[in-house]
N, CA, C and O of each residue as an XYZ file, in Angstrom:
752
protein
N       0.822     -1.193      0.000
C       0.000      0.000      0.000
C       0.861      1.249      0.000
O       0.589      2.128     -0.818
N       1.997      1.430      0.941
C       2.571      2.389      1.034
C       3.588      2.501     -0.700
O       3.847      3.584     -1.225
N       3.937      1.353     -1.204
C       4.906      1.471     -2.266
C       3.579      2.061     -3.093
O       3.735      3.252     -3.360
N       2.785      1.716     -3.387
C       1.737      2.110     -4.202
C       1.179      3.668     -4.123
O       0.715      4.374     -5.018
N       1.429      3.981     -2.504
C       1.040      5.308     -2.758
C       2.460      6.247     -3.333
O       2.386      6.992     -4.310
N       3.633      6.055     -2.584
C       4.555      6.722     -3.415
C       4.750      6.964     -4.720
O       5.100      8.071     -5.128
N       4.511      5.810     -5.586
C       4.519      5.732     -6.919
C       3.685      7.263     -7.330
O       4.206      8.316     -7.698
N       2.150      6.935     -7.110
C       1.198      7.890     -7.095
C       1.662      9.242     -6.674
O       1.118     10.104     -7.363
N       2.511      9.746     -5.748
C       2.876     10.472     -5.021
C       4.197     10.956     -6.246
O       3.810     11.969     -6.828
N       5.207     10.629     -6.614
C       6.434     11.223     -7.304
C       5.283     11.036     -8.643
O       5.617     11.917     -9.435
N       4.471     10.523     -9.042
C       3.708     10.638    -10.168
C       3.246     12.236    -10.240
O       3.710     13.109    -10.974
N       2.528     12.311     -9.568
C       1.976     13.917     -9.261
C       2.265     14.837     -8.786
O       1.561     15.823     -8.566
N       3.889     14.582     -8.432
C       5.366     15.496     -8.169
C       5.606     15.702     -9.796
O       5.618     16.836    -10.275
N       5.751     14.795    -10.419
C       6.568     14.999    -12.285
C       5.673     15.735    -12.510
O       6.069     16.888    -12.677
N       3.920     15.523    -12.653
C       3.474     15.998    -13.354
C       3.694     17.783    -13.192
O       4.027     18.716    -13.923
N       3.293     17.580    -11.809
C       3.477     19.165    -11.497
C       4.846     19.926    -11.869
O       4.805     21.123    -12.151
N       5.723     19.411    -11.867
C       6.889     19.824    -12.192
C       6.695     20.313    -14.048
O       7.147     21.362    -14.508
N       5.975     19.323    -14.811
C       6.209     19.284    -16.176
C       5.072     20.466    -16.007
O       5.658     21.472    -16.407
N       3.495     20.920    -15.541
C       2.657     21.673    -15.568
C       3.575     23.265    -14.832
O       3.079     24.244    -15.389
N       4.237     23.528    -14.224
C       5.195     24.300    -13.741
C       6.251     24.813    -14.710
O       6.775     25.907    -14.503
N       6.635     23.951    -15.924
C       7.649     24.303    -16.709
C       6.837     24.830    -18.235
O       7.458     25.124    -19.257
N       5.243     24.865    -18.084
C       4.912     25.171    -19.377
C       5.006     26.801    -19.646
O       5.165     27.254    -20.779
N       4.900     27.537    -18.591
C       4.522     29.127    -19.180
C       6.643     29.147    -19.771
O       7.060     29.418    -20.897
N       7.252     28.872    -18.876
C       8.689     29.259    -19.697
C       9.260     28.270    -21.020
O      10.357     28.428    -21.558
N       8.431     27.415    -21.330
C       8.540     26.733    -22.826
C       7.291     27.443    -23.687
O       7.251     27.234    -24.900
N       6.470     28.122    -23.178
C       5.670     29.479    -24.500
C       6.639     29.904    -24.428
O       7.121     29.580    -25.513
N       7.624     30.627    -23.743
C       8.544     32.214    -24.179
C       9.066     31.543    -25.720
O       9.473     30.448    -26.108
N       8.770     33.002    -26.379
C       9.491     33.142    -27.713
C       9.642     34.178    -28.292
O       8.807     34.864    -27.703
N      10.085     34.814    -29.009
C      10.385     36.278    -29.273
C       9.662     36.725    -29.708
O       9.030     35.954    -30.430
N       9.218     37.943    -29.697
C       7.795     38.564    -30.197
C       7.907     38.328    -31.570
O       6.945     37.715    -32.033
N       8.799     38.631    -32.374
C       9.292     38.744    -33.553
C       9.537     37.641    -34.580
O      10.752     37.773    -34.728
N       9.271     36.895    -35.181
C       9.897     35.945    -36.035
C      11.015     36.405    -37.144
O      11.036     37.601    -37.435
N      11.706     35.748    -37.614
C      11.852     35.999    -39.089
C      11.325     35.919    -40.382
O      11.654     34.749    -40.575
N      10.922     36.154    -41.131
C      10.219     36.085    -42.801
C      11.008     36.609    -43.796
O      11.441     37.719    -44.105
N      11.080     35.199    -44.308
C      11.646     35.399    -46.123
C      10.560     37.091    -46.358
O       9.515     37.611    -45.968
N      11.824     37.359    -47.331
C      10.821     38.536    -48.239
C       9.635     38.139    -49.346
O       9.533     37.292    -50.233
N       8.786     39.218    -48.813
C       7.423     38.922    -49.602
C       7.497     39.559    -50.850
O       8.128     40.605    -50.697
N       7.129     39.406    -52.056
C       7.223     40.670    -53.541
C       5.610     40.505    -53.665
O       4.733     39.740    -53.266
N       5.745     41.715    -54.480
C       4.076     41.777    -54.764
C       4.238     41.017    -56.073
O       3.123     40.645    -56.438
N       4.868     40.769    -56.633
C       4.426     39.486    -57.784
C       3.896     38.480    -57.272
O       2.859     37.972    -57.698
N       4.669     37.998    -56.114
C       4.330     36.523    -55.192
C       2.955     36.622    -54.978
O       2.141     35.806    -55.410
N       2.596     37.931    -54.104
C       1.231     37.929    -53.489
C       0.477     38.311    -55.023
O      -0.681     37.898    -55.084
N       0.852     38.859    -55.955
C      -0.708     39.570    -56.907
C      -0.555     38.037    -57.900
O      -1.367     37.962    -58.822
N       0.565     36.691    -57.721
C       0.268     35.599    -58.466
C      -0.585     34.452    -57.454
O      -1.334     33.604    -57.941
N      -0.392     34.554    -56.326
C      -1.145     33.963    -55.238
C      -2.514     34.121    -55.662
O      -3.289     33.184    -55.857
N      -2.840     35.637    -55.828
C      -4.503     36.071    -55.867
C      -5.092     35.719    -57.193
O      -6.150     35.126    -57.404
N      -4.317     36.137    -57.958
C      -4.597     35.454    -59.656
C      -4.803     33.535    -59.547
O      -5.561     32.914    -60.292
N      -4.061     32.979    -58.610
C      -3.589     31.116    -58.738
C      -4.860     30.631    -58.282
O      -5.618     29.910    -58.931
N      -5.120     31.258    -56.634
C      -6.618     30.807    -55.963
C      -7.518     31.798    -56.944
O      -7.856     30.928    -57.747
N      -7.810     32.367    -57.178
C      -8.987     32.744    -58.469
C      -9.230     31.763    -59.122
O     -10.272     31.162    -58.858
N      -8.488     31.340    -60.031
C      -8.416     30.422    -61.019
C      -8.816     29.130    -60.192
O      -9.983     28.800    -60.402
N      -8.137     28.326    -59.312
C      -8.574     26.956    -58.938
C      -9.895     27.245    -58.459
O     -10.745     26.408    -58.763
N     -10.399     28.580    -57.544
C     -11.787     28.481    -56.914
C     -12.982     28.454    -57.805
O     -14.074     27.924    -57.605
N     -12.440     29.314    -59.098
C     -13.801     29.522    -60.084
C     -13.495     28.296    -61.132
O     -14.390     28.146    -61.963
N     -12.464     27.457    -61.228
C     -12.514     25.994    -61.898
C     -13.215     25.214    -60.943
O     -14.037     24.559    -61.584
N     -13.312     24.936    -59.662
C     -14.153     24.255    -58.538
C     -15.945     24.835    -58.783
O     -16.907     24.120    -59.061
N     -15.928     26.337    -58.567
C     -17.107     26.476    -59.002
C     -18.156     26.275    -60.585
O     -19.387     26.280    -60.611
N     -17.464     26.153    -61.470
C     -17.789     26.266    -63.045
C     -17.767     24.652    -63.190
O     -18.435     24.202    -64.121
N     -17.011     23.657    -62.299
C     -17.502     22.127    -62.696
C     -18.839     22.104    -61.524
O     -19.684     21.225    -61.692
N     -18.996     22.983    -60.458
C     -20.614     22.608    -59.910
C     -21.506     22.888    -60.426
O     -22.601     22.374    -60.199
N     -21.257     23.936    -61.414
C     -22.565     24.157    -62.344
C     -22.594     23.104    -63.300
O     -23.676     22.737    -63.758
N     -21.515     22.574    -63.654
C     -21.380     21.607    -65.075
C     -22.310     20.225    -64.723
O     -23.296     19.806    -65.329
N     -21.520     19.581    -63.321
C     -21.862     18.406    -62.877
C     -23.631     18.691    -62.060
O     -24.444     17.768    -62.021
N     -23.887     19.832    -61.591
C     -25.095     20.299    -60.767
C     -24.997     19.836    -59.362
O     -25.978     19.788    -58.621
N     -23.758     19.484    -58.995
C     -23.334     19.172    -57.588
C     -22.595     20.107    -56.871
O     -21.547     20.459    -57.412
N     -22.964     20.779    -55.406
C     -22.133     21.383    -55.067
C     -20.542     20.818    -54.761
O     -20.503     19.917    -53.924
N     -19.205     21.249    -55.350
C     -18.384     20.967    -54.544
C     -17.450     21.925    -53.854
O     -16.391     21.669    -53.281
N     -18.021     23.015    -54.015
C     -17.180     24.298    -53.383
C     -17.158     24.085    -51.424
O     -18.032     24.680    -50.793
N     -16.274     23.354    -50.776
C     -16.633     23.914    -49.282
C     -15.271     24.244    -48.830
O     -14.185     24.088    -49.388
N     -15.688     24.889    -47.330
C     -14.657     26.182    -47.314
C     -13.631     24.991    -46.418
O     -13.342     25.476    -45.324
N     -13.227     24.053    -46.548
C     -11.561     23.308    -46.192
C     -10.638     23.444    -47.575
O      -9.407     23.431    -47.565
N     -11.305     23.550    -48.536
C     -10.653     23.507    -50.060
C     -10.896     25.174    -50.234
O     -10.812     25.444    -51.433
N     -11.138     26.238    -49.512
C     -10.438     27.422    -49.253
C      -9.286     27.853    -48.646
O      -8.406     28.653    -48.964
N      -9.564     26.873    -47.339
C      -8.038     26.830    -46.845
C      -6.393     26.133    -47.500
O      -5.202     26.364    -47.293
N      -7.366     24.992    -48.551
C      -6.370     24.502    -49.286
C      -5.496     25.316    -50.298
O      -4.330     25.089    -50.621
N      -6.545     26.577    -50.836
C      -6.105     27.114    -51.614
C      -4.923     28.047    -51.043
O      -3.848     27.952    -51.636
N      -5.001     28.894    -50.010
C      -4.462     29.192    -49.280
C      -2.834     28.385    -49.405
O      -2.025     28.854    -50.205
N      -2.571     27.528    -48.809
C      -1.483     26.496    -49.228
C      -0.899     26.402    -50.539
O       0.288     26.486    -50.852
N      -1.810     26.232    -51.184
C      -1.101     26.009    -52.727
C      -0.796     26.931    -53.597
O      -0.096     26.865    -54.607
N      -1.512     28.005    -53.019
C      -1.088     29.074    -53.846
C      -0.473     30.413    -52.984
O       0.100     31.358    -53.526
N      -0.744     30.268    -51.395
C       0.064     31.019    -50.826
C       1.434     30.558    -50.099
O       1.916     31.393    -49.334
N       1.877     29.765    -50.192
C       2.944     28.977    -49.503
C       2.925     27.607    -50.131
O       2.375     26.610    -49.663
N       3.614     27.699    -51.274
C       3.605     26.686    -52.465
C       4.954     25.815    -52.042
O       5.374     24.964    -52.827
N       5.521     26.020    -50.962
C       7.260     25.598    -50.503
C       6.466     24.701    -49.091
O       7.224     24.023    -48.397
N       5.471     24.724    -48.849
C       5.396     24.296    -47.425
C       5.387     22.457    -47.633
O       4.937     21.911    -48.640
N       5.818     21.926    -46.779
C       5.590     20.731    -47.064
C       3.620     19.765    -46.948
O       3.018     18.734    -47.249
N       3.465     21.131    -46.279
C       1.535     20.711    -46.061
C       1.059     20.826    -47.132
O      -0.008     20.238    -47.303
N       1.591     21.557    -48.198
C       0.941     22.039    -49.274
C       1.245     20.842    -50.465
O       0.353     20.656    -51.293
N       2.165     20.247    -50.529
C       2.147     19.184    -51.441
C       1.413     18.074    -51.698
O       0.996     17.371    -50.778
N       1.120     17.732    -53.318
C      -0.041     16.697    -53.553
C      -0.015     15.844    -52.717
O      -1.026     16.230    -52.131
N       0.450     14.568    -51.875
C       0.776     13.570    -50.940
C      -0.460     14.463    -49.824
O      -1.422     13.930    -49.272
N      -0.157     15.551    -49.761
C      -0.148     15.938    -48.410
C      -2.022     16.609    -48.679
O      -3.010     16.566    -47.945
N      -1.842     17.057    -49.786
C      -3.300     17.647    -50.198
C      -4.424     16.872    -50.374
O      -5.561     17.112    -49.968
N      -3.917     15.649    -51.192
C      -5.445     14.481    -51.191
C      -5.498     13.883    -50.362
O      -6.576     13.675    -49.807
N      -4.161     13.274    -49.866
C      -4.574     12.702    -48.855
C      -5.053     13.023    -47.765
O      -6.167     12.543    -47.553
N      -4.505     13.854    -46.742
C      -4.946     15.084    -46.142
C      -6.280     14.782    -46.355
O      -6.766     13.873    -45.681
N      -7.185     15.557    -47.421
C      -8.485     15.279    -47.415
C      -9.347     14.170    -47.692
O     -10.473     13.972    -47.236
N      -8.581     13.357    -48.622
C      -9.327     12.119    -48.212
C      -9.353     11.188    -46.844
O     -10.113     10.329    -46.396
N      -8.424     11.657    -46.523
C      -8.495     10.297    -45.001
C      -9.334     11.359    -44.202
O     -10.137     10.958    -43.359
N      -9.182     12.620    -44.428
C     -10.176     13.308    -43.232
C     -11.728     13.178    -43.601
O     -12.497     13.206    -42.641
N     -12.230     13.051    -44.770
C     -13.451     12.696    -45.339
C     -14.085     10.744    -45.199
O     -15.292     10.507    -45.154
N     -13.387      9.993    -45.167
C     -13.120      8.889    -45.138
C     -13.407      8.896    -43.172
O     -14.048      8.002    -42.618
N     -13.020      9.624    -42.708
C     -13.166      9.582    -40.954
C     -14.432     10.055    -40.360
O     -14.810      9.669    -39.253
N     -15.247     11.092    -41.270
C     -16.071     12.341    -41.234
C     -17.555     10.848    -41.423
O     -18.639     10.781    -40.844
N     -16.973      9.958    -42.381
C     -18.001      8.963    -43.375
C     -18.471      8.337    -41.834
O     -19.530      8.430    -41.213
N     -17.375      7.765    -41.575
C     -17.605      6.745    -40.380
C     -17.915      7.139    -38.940
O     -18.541      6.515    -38.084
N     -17.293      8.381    -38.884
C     -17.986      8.688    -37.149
C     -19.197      8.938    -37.418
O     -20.011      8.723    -36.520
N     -19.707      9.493    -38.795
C     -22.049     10.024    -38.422
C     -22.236      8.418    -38.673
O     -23.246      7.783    -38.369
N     -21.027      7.876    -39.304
C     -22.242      6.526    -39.467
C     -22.170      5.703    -38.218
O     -22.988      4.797    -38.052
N     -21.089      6.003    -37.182
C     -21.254      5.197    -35.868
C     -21.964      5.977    -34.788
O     -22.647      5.541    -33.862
N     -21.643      7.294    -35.118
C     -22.079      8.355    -34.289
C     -22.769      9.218    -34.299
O     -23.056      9.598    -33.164
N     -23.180      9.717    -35.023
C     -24.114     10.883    -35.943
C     -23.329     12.095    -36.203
O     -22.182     12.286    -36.607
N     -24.467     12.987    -35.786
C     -23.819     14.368    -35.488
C     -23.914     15.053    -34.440
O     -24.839     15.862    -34.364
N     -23.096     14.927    -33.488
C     -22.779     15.775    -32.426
C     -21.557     16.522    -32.270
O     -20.577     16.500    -33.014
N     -21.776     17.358    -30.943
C     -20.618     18.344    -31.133
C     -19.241     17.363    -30.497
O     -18.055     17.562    -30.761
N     -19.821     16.237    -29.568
C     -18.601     14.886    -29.711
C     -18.282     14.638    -30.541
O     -17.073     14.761    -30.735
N     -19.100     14.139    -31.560
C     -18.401     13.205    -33.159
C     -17.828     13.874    -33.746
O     -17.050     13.292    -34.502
N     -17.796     15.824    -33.833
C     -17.329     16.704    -34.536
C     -15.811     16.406    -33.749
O     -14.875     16.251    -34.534
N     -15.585     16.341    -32.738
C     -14.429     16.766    -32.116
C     -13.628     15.403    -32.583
O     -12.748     15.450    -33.443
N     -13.987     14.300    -31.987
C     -13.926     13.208    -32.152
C     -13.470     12.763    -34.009
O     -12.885     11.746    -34.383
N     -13.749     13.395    -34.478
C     -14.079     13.384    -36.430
C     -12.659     14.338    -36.863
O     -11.847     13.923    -37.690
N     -12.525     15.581    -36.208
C     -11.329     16.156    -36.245
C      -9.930     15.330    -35.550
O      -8.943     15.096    -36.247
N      -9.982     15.059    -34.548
C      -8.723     14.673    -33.380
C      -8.301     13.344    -34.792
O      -7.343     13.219    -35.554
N      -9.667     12.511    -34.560
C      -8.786     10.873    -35.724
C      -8.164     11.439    -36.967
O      -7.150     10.903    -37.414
N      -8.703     12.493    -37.564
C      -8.228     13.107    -39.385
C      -6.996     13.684    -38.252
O      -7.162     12.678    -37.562
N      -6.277     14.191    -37.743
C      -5.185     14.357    -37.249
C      -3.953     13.224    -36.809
O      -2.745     13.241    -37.048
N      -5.038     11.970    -35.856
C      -3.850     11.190    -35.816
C      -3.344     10.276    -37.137
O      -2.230      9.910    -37.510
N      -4.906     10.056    -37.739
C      -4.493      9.536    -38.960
C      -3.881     10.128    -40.334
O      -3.897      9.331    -41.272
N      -3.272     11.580    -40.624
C      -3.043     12.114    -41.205
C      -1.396     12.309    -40.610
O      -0.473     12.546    -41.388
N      -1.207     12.175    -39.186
C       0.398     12.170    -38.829
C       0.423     10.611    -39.115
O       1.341     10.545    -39.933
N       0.104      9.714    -38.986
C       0.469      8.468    -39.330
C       1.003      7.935    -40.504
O       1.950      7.150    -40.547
N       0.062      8.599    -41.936
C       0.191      8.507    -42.641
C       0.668      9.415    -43.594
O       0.520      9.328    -44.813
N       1.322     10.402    -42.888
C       2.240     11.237    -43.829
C       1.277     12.163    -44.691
O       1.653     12.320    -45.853
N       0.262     12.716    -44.374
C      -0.566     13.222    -45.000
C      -1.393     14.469    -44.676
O      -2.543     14.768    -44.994
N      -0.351     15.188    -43.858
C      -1.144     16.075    -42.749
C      -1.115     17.491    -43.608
O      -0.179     18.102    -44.123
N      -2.434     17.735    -43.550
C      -2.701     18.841    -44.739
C      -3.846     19.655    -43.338
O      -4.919     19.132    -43.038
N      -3.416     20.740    -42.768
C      -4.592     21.437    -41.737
C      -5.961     21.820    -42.505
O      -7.027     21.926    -41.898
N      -5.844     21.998    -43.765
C      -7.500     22.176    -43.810
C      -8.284     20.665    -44.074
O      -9.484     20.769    -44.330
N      -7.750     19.354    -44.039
C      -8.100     18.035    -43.844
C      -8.841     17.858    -41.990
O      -9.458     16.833    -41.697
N      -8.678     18.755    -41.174
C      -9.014     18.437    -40.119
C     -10.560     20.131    -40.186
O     -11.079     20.511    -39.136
N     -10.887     20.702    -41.407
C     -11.861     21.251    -41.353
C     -12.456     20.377    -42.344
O     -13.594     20.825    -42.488
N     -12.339     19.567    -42.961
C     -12.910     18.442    -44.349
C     -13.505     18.207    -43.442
O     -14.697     18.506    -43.514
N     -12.891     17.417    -41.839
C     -13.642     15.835    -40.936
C     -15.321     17.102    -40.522
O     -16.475     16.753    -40.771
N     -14.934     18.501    -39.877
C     -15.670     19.136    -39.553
C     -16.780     19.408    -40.300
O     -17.878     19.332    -39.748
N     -16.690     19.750    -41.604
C     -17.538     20.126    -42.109
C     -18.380     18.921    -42.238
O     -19.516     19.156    -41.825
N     -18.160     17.194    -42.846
C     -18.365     16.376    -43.027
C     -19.362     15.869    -41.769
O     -20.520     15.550    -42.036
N     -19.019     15.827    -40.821
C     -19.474     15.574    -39.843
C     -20.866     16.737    -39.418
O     -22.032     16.382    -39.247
N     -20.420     17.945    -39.335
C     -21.455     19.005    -39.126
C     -22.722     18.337    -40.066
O     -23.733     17.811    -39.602
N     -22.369     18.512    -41.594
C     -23.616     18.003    -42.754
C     -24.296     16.522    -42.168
O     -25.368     16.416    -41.571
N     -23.685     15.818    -42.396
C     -24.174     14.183    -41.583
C     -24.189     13.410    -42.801
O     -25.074     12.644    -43.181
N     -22.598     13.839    -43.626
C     -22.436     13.325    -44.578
C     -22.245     11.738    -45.186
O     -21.565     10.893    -44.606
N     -22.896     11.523    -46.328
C     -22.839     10.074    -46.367
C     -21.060      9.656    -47.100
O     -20.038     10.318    -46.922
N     -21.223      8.229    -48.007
C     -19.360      7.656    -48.301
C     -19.567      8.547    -49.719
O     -18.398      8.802    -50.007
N     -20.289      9.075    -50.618
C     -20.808      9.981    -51.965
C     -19.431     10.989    -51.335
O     -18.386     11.007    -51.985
N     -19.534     11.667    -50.247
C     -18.755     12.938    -49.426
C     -17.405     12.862    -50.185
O     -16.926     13.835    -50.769
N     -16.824     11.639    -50.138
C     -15.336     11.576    -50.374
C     -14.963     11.819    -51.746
O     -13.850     12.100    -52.192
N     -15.929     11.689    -52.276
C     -15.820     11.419    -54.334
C     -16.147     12.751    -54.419
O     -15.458     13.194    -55.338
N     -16.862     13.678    -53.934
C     -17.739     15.005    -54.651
C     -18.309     15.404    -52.948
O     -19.193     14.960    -52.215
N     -17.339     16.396    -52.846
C     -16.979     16.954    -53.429
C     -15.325     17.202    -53.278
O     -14.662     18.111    -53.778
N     -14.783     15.869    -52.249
C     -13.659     15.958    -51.030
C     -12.561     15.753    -52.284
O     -11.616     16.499    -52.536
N     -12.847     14.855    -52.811
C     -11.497     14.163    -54.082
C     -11.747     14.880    -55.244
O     -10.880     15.042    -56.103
N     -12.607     15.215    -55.309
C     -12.715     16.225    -56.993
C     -12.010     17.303    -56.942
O     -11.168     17.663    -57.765
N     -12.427     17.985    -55.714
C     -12.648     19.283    -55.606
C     -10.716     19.584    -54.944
O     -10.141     20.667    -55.052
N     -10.205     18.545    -54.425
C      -8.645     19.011    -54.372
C      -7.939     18.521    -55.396
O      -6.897     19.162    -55.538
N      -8.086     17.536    -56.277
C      -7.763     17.012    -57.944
C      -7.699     18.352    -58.457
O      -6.673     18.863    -58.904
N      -8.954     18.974    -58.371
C      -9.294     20.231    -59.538
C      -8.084     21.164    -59.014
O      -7.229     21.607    -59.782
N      -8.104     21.439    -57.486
C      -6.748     22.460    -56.618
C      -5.434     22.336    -57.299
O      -4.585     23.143    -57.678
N      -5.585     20.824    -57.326
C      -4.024     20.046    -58.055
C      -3.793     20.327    -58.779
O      -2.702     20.896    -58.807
N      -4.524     20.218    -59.975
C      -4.270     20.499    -61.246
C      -3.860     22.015    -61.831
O      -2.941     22.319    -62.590
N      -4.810     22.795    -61.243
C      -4.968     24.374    -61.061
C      -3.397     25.153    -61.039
O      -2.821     25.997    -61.725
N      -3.017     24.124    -59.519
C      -1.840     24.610    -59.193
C      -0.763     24.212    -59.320
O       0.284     24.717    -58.914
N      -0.996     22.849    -60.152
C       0.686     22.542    -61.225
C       0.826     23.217    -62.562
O       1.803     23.068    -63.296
N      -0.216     23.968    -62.825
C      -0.361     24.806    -63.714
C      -0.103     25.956    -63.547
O       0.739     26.332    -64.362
N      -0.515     26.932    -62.679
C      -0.497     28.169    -62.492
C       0.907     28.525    -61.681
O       1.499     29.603    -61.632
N       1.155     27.577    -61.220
C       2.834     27.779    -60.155
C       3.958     27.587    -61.346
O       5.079     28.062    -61.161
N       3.619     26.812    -62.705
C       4.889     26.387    -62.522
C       4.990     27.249    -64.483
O       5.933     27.116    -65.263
N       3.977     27.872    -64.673
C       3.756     29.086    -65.538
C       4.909     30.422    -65.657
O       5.472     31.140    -66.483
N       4.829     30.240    -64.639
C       5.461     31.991    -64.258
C       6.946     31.306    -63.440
O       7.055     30.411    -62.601
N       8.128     32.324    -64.228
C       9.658     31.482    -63.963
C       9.731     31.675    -62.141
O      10.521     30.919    -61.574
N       8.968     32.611    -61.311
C       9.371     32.857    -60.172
C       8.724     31.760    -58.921
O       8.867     32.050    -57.733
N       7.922     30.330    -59.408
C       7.561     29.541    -58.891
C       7.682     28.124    -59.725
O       7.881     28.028    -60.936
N       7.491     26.915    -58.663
C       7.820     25.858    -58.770
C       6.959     25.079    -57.638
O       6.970     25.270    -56.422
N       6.190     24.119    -58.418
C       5.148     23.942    -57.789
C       5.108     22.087    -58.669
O       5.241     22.015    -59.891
N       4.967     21.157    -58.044
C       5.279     20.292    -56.664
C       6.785     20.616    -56.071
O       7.149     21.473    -56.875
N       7.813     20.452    -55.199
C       8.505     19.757    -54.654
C       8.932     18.598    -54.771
O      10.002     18.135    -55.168
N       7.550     17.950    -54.205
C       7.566     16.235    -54.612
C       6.119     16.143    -54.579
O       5.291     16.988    -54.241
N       5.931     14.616    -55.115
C       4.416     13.830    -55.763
C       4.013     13.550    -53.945
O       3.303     14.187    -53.167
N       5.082     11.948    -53.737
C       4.732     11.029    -52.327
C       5.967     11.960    -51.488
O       6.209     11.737    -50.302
């Protein structure tokens, strides 16, 4: 009994020690550093997401399916504003959203829609997206949105996989157009 409580006892000594050391592991300098920005970069950014958002919108009129939702805004964001990031690469973009759509399928179908399954629908598109090398942050608003709707397995095809294909395409095109970008990195 007594070895058992000690254990318990230097247990909730560490912890406190590790809860004690968090405000001086935030300190960081107010300041970062940043590469220089040009206004070519930013006025080809605004021209790149134009183009992929109104190719996303002009196949929902074609097909009569919506696939415009706002995680494949944030995608755009990535691909056309930080085309160097490693989140932003194809590997990282479909998959990213497909495994987070693919997670979104199965928690309403075990769980429905609650503001649990939402949380629950985000946290798995995270562990399963570090697992699998595929961690794209607007993939953990895919599980959200997916989950919010009470989306059925249709979700992943149209508008989750079309609609970052179309991003893809958009933006191996429009990045790699103009000599001051280069757009994949890499495929896997």
């Amino acid at each position: 009994m007594k070895r058992r409580l000690s254990v318990v006892m230097r247990r909730q000594v560490a912890i406190g020690k590790r809860l004690a050391r968090v405000p001086r592991r935030c300190r960081a300098p107010l300041r970062g550093t940043r590469g220089p920005m040009t206004l070519r970069y930013a006025a080809w950014s605004f021209v790149s997401a134009m183009a992929g958002l109104l190719a996303i919108s002009e196949l929902t009129i074609l097909l009569g399916h919506p696939l415009l939702i706002g995680s494949l805004g944030a995608s755009a964001v990535l691909l056309f504003g930080a085309t160097e990031s490693p989140l932003a690469q194809p590997r990282n973009l479909v998959g990213g959203h497909v495994v987070s759509a693919v997670v979104a399928v199965v928690v309403v179908a075990l769980l429905g829609s609650t503001p649990l399954s939402m949380a629950l629908a985000v946290c798995t598109s995270i562990f399963l997206m570090n697992l699998t090398h595929t961690t794209h942050p607007p993939g953990g608003a895919t599980a959200l949105i997916g989950v919010q709707g009470a989306v059925g397995p249709s979700f992943v095809l149209l508008p989750v996989l079309t609609g970052a294909l179309i991003l893809l395409v958009v933006a191996c095109f429009t990045n790699n157009v103009v000599y001051h970008r280069s757009y994949p990195r890499h495929w896997l």
